[in-house]
C-alpha positions as CSV (number, residue, x, y, z in Angstrom):
1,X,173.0,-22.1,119.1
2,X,175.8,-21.7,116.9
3,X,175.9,-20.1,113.1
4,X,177.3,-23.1,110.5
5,X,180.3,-22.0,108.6
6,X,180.3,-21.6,105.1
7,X,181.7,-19.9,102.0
8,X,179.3,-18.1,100.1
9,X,179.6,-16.3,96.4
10,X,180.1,-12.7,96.6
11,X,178.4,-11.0,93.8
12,X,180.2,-8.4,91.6
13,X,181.0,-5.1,93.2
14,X,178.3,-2.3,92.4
15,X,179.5,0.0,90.0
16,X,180.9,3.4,91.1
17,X,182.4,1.6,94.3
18,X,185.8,1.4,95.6
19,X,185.8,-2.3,94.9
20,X,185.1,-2.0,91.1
21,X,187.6,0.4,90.7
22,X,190.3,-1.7,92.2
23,X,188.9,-4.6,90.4
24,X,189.5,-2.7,86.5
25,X,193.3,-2.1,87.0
26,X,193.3,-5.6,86.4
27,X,195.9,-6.1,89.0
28,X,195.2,-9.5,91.1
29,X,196.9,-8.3,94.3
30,X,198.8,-4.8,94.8
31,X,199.7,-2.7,98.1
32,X,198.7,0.9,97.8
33,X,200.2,3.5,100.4
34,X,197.6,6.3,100.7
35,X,199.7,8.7,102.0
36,X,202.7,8.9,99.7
37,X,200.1,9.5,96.4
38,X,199.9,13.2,96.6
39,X,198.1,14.4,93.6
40,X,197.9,10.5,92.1
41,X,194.9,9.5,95.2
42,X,192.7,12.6,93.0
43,X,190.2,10.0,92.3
44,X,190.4,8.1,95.7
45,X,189.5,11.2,97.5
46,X,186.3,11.0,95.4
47,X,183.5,9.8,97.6
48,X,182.6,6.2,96.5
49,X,180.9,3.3,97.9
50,X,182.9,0.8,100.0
51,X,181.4,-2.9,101.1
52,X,181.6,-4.3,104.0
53,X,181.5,-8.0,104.0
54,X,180.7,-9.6,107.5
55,X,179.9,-12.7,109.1
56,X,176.5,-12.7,107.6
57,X,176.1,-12.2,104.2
58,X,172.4,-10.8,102.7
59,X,172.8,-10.4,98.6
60,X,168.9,-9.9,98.9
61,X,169.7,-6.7,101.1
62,X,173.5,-5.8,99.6
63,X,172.9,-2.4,98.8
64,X,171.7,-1.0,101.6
65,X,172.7,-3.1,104.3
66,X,176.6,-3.6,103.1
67,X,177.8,-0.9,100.9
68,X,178.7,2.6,102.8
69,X,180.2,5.6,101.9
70,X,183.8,6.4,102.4
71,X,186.9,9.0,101.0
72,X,189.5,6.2,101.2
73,X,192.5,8.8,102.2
74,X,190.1,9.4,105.1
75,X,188.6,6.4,106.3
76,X,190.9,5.7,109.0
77,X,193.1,9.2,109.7
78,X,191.6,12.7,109.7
């Protein structure tokens, strides 16, 4: 048995997250290059709340069973 495919609403990132951050330099789409900021990444290395958005989406559960917490510089290289 097979999940139907659907676009669902994605509510607002939670404040103090990565996400909302992004979301007030107002910029609709940017590329940022973590490793040339030097000082400039200050408040990226601050740990925040990421979300992970999946195949199946709970907003009754977002919170705790999508956000996580990251250091963005980090994430991915030690």
């Amino acid at each position: 048995m097979g999940w139907a495919r659907r676009a669902q609403a994605v509510r607002r990132a939670l404040p103090g997250s990565y996400e909302s951050l992004f979301h007030r330099i107002g910029m609709p789409r940017f590329e940022l290059d973590l490793r040339s900021l030097g000082e400039a990444a200050g408040a990226l290395r601050e740990p925040r709340l990421e979300r992970a958005i999946g195949v199946l989406y709970l907003p009754a559960t977002e919170r705790g069973s999508h956000y996580f917490g990251a250091i963005l510089p980090w994430q991915f290289d030690p």
